[in-house]
Every structure is written in C-alpha cells, then in structure tokens.
MDTraj code that builds the backbone (N, CA, C; nanometers):
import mdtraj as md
import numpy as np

residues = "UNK UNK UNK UNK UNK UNK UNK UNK UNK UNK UNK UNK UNK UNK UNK UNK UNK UNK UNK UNK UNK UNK UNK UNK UNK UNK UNK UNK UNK UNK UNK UNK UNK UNK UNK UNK UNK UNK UNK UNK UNK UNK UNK UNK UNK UNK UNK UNK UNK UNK UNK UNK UNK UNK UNK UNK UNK UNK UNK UNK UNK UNK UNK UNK UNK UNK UNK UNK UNK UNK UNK UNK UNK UNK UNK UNK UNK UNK UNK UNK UNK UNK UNK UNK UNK UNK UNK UNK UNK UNK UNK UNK UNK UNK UNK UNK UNK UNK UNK UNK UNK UNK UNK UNK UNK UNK UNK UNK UNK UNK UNK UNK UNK UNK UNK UNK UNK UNK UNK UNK UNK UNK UNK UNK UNK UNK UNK UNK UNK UNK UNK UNK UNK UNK UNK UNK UNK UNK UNK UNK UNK UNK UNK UNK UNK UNK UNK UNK UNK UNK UNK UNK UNK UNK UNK UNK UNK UNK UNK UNK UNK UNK UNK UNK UNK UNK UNK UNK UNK UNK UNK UNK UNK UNK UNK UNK UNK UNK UNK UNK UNK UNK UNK UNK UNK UNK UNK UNK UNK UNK".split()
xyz = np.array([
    [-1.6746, -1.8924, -1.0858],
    [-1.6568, -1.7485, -1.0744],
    [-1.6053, -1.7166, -0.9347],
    [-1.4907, -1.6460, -0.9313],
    [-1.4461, -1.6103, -0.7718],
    [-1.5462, -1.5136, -0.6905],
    [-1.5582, -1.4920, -0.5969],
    [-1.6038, -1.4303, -0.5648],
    [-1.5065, -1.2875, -0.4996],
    [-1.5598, -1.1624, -0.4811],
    [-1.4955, -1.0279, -0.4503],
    [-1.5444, -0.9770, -0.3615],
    [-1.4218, -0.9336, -0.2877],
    [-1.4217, -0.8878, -0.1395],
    [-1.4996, -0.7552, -0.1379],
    [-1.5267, -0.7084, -0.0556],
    [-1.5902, -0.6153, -0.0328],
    [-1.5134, -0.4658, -0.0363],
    [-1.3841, -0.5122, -0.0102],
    [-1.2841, -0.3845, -0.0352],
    [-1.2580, -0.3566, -0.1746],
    [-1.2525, -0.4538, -0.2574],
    [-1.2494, -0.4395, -0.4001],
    [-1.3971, -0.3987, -0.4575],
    [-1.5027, -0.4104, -0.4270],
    [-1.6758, -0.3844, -0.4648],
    [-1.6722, -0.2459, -0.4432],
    [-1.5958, -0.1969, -0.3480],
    [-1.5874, -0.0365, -0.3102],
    [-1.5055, 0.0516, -0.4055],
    [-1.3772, -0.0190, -0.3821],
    [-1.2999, 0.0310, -0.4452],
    [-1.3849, 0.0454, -0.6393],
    [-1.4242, -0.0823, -0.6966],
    [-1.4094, -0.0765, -0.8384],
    [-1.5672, 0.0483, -0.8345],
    [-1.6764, 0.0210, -0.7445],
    [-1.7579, 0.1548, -0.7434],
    [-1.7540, 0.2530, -0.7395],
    [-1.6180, 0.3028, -0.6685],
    [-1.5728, 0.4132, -0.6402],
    [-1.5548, 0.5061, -0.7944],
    [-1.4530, 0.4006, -0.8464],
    [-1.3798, 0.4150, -0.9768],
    [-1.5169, 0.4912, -1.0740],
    [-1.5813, 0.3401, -1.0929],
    [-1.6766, 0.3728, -1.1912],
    [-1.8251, 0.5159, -1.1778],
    [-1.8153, 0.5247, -1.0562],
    [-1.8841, 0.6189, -1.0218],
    [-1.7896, 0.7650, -1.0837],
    [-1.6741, 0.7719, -1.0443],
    [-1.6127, 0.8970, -1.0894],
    [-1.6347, 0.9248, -1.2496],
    [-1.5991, 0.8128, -1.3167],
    [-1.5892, 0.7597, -1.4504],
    [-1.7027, 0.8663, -1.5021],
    [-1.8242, 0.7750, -1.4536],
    [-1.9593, 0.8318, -1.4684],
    [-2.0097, 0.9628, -1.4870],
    [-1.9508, 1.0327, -1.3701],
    [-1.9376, 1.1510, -1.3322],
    [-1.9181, 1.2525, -1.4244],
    [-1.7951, 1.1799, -1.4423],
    [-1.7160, 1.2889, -1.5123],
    [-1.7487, 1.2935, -1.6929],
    [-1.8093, 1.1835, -1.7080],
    [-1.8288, 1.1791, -1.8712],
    [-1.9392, 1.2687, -1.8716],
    [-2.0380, 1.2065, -1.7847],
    [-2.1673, 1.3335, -1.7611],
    [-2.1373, 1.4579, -1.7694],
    [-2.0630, 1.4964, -1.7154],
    [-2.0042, 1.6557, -1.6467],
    [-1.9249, 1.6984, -1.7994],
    [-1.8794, 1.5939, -1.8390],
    [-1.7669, 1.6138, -1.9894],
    [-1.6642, 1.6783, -1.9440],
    [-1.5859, 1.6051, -1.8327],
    [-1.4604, 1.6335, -1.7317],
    [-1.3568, 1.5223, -1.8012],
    [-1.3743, 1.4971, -1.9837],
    [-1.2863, 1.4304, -1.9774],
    [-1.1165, 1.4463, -1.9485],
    [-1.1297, 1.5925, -1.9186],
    [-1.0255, 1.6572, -1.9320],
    [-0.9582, 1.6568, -1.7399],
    [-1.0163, 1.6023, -1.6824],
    [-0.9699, 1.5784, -1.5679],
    [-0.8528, 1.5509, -1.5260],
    [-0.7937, 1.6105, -1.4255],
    [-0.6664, 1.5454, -1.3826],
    [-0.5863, 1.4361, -1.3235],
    [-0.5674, 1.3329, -1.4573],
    [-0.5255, 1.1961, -1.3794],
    [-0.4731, 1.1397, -1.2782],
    [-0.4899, 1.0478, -1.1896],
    [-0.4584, 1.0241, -1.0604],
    [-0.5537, 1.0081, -0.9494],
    [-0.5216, 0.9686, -0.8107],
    [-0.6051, 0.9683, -0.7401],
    [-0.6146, 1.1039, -0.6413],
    [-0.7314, 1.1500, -0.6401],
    [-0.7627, 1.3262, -0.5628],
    [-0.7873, 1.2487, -0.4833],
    [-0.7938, 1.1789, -0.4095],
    [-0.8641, 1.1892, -0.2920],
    [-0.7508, 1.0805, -0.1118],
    [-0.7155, 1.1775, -0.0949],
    [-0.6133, 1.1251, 0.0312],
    [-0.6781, 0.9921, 0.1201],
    [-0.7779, 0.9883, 0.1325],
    [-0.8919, 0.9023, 0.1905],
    [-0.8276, 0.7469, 0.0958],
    [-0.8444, 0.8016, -0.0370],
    [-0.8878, 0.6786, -0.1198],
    [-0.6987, 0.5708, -0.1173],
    [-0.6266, 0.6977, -0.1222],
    [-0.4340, 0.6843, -0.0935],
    [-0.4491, 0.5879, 0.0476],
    [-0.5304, 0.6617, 0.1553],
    [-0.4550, 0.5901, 0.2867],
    [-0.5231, 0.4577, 0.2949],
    [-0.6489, 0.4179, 0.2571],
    [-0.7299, 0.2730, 0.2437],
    [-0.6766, 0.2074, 0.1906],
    [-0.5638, 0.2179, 0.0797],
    [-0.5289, 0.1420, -0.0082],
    [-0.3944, 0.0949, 0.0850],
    [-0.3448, 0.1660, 0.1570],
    [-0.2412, 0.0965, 0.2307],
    [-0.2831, 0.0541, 0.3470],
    [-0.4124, 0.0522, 0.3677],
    [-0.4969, -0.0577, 0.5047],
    [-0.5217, -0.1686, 0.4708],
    [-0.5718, -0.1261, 0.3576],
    [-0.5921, -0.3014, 0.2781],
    [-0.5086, -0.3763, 0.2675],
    [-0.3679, -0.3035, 0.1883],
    [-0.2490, -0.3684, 0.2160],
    [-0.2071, -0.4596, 0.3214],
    [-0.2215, -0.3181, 0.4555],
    [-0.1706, -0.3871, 0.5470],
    [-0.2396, -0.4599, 0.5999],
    [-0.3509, -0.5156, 0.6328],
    [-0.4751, -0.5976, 0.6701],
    [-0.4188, -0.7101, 0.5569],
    [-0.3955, -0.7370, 0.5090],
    [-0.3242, -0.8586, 0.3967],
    [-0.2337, -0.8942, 0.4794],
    [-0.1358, -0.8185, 0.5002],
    [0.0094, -0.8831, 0.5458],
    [-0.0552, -0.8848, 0.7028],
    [-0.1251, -0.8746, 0.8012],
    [-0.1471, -0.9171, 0.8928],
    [-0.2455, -1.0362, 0.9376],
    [-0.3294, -1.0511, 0.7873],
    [-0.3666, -1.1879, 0.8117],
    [-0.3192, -1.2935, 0.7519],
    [-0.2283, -1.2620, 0.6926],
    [-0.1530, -1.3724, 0.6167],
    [-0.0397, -1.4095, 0.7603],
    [0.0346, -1.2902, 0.8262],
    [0.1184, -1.3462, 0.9493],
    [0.0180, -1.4267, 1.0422],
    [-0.1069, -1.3856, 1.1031],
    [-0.1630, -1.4438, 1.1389],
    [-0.2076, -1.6006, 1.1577],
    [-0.2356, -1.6259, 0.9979],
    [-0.2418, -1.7315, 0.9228],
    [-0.1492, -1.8261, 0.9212],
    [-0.0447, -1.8147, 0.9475],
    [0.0881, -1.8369, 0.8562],
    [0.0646, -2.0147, 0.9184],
    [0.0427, -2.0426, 1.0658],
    [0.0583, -2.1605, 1.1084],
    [-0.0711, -2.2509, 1.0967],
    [-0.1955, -2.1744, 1.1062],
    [-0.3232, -2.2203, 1.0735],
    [-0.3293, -2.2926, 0.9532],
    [-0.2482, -2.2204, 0.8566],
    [-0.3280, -2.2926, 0.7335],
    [-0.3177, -2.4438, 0.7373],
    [-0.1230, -2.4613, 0.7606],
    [-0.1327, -2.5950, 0.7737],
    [-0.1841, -2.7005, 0.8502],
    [-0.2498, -2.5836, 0.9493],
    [-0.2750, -2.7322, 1.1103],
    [-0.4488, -2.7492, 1.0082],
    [-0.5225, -2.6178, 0.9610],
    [-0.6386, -2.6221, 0.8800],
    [-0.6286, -2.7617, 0.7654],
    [-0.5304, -2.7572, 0.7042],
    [-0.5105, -2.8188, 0.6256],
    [-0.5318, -3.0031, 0.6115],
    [-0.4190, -3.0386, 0.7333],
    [-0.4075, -3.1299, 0.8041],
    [-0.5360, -3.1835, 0.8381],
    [-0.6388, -3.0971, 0.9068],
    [-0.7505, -3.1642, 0.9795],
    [-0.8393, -3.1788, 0.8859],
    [-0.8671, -3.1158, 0.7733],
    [-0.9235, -3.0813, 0.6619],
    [-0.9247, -3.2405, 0.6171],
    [-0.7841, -3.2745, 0.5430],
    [-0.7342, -3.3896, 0.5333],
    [-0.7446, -3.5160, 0.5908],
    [-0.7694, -3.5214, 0.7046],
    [-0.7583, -3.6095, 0.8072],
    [-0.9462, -3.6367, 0.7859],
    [-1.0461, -3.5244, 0.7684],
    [-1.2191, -3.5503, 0.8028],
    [-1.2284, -3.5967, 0.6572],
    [-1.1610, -3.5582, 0.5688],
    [-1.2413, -3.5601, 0.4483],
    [-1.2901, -3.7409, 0.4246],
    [-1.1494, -3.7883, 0.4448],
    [-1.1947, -3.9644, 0.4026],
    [-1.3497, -3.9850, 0.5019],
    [-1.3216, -3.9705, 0.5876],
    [-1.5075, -3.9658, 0.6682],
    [-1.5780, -3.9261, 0.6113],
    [-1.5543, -3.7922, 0.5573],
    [-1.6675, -3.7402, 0.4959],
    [-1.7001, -3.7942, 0.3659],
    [-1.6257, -3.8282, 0.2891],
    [-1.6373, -3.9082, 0.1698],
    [-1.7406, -4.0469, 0.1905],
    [-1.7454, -4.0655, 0.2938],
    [-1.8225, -4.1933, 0.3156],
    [-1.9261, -4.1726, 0.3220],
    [-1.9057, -4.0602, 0.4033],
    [-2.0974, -4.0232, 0.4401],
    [-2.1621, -3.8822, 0.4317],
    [-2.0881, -3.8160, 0.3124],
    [-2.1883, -3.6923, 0.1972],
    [-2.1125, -3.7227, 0.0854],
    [-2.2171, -3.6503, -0.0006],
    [-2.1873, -3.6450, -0.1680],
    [-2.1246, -3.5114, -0.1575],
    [-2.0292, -3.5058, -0.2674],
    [-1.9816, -3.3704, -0.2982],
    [-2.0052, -3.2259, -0.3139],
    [-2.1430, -3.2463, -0.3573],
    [-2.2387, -3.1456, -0.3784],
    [-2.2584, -3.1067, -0.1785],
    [-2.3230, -3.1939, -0.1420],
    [-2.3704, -3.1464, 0.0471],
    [-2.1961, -3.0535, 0.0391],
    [-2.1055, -3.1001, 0.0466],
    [-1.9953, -3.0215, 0.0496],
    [-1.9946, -2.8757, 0.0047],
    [-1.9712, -2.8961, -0.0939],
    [-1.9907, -2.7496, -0.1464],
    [-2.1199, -2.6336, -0.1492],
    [-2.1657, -2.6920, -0.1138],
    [-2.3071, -2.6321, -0.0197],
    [-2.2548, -2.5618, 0.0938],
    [-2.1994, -2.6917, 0.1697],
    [-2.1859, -2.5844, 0.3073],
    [-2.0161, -2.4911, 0.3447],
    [-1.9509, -2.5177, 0.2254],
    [-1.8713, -2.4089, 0.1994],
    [-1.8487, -2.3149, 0.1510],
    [-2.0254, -2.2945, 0.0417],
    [-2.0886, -2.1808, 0.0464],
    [-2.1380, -2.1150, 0.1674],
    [-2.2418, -2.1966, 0.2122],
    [-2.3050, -2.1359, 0.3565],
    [-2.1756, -2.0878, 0.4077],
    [-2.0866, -2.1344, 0.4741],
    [-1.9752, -2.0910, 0.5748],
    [-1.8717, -1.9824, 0.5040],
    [-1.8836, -1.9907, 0.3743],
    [-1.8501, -1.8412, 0.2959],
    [-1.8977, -1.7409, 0.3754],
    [-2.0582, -1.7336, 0.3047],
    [-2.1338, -1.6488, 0.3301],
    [-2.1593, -1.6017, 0.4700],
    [-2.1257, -1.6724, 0.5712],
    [-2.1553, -1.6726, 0.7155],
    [-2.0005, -1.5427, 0.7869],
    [-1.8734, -1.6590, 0.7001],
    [-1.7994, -1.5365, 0.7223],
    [-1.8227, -1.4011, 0.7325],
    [-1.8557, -1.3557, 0.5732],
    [-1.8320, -1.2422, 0.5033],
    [-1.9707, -1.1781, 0.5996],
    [-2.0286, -1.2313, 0.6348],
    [-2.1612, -1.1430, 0.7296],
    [-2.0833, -1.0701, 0.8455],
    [-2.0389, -1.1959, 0.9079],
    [-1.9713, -1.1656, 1.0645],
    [-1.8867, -1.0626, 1.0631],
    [-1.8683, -1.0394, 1.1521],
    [-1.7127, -0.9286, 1.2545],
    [-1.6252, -1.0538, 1.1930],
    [-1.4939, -0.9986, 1.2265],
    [-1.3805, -1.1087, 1.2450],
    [-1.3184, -1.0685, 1.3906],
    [-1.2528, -1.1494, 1.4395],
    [-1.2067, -1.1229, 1.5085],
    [-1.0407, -1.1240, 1.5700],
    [-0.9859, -1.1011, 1.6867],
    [-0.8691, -1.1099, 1.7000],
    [-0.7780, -1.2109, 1.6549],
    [-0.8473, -1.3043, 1.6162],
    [-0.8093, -1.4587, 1.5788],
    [-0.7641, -1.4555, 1.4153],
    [-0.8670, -1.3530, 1.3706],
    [-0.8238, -1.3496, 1.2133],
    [-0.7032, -1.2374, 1.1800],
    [-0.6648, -1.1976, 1.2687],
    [-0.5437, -1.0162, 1.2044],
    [-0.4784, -1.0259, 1.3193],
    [-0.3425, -1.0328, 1.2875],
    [-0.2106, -1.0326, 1.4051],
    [-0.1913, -0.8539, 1.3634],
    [-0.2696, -0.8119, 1.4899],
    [-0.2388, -0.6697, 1.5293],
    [-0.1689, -0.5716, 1.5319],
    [-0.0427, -0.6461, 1.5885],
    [0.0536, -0.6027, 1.6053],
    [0.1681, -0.5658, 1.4571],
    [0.1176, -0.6837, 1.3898],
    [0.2021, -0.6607, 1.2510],
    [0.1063, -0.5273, 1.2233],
    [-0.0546, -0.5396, 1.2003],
    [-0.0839, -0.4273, 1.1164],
    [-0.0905, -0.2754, 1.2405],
    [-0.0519, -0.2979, 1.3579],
    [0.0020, -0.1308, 1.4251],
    [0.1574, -0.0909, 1.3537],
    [0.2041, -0.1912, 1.3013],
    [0.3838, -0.1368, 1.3335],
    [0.3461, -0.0807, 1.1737],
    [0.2369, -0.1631, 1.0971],
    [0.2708, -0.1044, 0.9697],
    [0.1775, 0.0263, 0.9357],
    [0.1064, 0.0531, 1.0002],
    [-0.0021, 0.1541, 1.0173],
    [0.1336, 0.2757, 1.0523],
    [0.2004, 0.2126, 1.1843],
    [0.2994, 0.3284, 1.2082],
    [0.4378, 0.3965, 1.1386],
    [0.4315, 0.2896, 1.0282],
    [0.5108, 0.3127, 0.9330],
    [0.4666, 0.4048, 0.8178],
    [0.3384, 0.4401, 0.7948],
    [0.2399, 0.4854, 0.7474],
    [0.2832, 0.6460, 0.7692],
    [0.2220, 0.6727, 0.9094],
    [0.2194, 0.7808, 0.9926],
    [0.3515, 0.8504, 0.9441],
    [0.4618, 0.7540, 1.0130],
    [0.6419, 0.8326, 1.0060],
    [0.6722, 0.8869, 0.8866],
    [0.6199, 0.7859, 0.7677],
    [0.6716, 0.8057, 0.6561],
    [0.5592, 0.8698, 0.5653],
    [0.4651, 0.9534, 0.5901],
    [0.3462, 0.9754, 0.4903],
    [0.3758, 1.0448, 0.4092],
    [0.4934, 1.1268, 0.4193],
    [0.5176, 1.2566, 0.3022],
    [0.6072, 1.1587, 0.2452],
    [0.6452, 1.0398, 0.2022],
    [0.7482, 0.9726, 0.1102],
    [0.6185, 0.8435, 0.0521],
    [0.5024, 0.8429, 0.1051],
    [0.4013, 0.7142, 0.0626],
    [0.3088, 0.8175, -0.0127],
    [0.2199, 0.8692, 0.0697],
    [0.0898, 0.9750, 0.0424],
    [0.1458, 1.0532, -0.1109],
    [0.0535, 1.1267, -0.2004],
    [0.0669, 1.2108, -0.2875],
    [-0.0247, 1.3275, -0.2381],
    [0.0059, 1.3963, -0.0936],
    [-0.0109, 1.4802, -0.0647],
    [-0.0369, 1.6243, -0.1456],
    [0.1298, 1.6559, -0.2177],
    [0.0927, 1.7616, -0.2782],
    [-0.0002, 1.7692, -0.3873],
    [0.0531, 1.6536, -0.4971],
    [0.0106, 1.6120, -0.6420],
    [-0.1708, 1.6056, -0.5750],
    [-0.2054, 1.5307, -0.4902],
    [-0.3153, 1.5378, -0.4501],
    [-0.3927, 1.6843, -0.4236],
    [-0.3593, 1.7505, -0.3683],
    [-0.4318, 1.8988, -0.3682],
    [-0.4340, 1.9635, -0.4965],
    [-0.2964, 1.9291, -0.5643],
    [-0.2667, 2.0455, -0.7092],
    [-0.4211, 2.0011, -0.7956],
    [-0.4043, 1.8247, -0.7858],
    [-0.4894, 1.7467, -0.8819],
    [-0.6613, 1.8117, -0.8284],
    [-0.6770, 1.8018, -0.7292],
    [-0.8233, 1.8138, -0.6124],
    [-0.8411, 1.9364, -0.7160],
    [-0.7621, 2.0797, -0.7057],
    [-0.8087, 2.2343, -0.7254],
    [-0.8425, 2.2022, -0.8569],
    [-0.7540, 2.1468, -0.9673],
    [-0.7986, 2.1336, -1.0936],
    [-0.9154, 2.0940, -1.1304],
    [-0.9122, 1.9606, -1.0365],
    [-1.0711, 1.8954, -1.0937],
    [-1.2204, 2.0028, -1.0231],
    [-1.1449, 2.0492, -0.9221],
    [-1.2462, 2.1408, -0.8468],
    [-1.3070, 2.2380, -0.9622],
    [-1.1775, 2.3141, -1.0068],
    [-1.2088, 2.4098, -1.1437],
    [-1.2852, 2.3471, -1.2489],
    [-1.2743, 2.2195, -1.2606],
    [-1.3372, 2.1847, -1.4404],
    [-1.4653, 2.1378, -1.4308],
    [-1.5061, 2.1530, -1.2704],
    [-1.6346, 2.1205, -1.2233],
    [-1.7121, 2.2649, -1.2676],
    [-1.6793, 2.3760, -1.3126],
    [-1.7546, 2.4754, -1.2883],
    [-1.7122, 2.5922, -1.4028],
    [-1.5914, 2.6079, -1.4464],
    [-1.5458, 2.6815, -1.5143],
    [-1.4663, 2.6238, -1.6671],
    [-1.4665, 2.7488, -1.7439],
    [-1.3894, 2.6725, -1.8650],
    [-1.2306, 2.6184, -1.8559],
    [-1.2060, 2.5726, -2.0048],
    [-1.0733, 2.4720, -1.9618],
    [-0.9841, 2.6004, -1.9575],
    [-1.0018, 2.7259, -2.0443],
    [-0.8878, 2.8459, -2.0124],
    [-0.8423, 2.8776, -1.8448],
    [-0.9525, 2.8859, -1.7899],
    [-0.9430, 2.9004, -1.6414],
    [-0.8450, 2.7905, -1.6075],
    [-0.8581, 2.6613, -1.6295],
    [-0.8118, 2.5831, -1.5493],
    [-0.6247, 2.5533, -1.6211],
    [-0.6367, 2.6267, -1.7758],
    [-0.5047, 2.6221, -1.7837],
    [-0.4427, 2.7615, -1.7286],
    [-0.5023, 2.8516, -1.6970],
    [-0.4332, 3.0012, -1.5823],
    [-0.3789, 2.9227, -1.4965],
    [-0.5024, 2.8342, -1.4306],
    [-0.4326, 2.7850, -1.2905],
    [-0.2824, 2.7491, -1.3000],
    [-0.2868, 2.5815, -1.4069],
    [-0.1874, 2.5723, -1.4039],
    [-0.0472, 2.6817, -1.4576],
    [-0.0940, 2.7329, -1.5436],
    [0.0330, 2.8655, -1.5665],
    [0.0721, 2.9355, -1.4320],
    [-0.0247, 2.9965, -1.3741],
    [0.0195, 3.0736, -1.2934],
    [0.0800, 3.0256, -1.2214],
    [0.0755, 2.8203, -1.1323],
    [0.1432, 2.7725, -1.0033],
    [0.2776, 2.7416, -1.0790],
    [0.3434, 2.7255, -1.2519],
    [0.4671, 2.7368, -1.3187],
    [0.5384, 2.8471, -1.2535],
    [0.4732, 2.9660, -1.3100],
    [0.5339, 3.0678, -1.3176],
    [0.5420, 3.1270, -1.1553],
    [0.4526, 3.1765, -1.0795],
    [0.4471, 3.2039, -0.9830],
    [0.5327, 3.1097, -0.8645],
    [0.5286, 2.9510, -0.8864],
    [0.5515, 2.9086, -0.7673],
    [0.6356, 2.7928, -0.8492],
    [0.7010, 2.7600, -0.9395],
    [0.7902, 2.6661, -0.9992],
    [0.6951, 2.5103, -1.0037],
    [0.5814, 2.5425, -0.9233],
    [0.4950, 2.4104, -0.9105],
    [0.4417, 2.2964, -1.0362],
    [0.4411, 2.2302, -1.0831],
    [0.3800, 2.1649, -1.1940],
    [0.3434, 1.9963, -1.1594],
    [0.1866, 2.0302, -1.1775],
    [0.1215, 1.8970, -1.1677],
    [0.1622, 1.7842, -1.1849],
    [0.1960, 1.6859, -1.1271],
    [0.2644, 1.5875, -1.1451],
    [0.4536, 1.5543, -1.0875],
    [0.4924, 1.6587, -1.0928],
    [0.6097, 1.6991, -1.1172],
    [0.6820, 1.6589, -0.9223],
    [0.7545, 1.6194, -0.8778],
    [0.7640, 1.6288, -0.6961],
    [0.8743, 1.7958, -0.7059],
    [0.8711, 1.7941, -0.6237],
    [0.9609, 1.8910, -0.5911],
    [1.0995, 1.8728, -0.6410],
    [1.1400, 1.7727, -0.6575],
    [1.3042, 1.7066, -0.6592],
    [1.2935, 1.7116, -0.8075],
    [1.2109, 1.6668, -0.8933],
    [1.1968, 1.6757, -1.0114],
    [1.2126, 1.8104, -1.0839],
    [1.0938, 1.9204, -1.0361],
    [1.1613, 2.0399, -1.0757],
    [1.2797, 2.1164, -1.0584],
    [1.3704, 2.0971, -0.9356],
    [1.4461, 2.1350, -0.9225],
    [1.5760, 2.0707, -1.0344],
    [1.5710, 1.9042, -1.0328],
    [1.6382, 1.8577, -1.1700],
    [1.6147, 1.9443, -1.2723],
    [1.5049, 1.9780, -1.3177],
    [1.4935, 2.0038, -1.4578],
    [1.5283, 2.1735, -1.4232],
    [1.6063, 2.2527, -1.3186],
    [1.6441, 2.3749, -1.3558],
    [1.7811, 2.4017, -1.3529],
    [1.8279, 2.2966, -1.2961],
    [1.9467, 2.2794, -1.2567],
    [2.0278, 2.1209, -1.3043],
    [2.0834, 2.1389, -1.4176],
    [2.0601, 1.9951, -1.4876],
    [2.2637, 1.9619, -1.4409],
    [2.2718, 1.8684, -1.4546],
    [2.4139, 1.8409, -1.4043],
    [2.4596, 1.9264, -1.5499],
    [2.6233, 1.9745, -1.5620],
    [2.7124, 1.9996, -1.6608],
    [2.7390, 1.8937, -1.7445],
    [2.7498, 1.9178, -1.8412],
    [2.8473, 1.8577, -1.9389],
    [2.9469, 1.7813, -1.9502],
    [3.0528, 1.6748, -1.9126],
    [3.1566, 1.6278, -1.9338],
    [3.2740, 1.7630, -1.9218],
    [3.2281, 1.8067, -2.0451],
    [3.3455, 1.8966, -2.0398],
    [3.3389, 2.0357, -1.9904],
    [3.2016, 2.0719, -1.9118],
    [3.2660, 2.2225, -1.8316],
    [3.2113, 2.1589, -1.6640],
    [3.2490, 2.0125, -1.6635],
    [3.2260, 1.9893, -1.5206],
    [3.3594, 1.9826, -1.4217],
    [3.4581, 2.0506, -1.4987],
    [3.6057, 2.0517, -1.4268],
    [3.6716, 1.9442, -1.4641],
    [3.6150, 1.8056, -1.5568],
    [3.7109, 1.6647, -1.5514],
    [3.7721, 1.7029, -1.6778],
    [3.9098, 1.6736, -1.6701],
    [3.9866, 1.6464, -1.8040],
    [4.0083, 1.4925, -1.8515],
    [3.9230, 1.5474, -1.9540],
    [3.9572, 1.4190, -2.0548],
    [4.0448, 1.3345, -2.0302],
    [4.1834, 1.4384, -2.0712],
    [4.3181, 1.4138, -2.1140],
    [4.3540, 1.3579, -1.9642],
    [4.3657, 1.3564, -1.8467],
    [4.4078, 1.2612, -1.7358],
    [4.5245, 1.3632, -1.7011],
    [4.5542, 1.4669, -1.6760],
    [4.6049, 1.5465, -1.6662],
    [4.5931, 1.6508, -1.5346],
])
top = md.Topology()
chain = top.add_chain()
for i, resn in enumerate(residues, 1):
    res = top.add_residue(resn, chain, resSeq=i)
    for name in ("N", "CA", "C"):
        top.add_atom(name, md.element.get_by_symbol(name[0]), res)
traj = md.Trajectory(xyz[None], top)
C-alpha cells in the first residue's frame, strides 16, 4: 500500500468534508467547482514545491543511487531483508516528522514560480467564477432554490454575468462571427 502525503490527506478531507456538508444541508444543488481561492492557490504550491524538489533532486538521485548500490552488496552480507525494510520504514517515518530543509527545495525555482503566480493570477486563479460560485453556495446555505435562481437571473440580465461563463465567452455568445455570406467574402472570387 503506498503511502499519502500529507498534502493529499488535506486535500481528499477537505473534499469529503464539503461532500458531507452539503448532503446534510441537502446542498445537492450546489455550485460546482472550487469556492474557495485558498484551496486554487495551494494547489499551485504543491505544484510548485514538486517542480522544485524534483530540480533540486535532479543530481542526488543518481549520486543516491550509486551509493545505495555500491552498500547494498555489504549489506546483503550482514542483514536480512526484512532489518531493511524496517529501517526504511523508520527513516520514512522520521522524514515525514521533520522540517525539511534547504537541501530538499531549490528555492529559487519555487520563488520564480510563485512569481509567476502573482503576474499572472487573473489568467491561473478563478477569481470571478469563484465569488459568483462562493454567493450561490452562500445563498443555498440559508434560503430557497427560487432565491438562488433570482440571483442568478438577475447577474444575466442586469450584468451579462453567467456562472461559469469568463467574460470572453459571453461576449462570443452576443456577438457571434457572420455568416460566409454577409461577411463581405464573395464566393464567386470576384
């Protein structure tokens, strides 16, 4: 059985806790997606905490590897397999206790990508879809589903807004390209 990181134990609690929630509450009617900006920006830390210990890594594994290679015939002589895997449990477990440190995350990869984060958040983040989604579920926490379909009517009508929808999208769907033939091209090559 593998064992699971602690970012994933959060993450799948997170999930199932809402799950929970909401069946209790009888929110099956909730608005799909993730509400919560918190839960958007962790998911690209994790990310990037991946790609900075993997750069990190990149030369270790093999020199790890190598020496790994090089003790084992010793060790074969003098433990059984089992003492092995014993203490690569223990040294699991010893990890996952500890801090890590500068040695485990090349920094610098995860600042440039953190700052890529920052520059670009309105093209990564679901900022808007995130608030539209937040007010809805806010509403079905407390009021009936009529209320919560006003809401959405009124941000249609009032503000062209629709859940899910980006901005670029609604504007496609009001303004749709022409036709072939009343877009000025002649057929005929003329």
């Amino acid at each position: 059985m593998s064992r699971m990181k602690l970012s994933q134990l959060r993450q799948l609690i997170l999930v199932e806790t809402r799950r929970a929630l909401q069946e209790q509450l009888g929110q099956d009617e909730a608005e799909k997606g993730e509400d919560s900006l918190d839960a958007q920006v962790d998911k690209y830390l994790v990310d990037y905490e991946k790609e900075s210990k993997a750069s990190k890594t990149e030369g270790k594994d093999f020199r790890s590897f190598v020496r790994r290679f090089l003790t084992e015939a010793e060790d074969d002589e003098k433990k059984d397999d089992e003492d092995k895997e014993d203490d690569e449990d223990k040294n699991e477990e010893e990890k996952e206790t500890k801090k890590l440190s500068s040695d485990d995350i090349d920094v610098d990869v995860f600042v440039d990508s953190v700052m890529r984060l920052v520059d670009n958040y309105d093209n990564l983040l679901e900022v808007r879809d995130t608030v539209l989604r937040r007010a809805v579920n806010f509403l079905l926490k407390s009021y009936e589903k009529d209320v919560v379909d006003s809401f959405k009517e009124d941000l249609i009508e009032r503000y062209d807004v629709e859940i899910g929808k980006s901005k670029f999208e609604t504007d496609d769907d009001k303004f749709q390209a022409p036709t072939a033939d009343r877009a000025g091209v002649n057929p005929g090559g003329g």
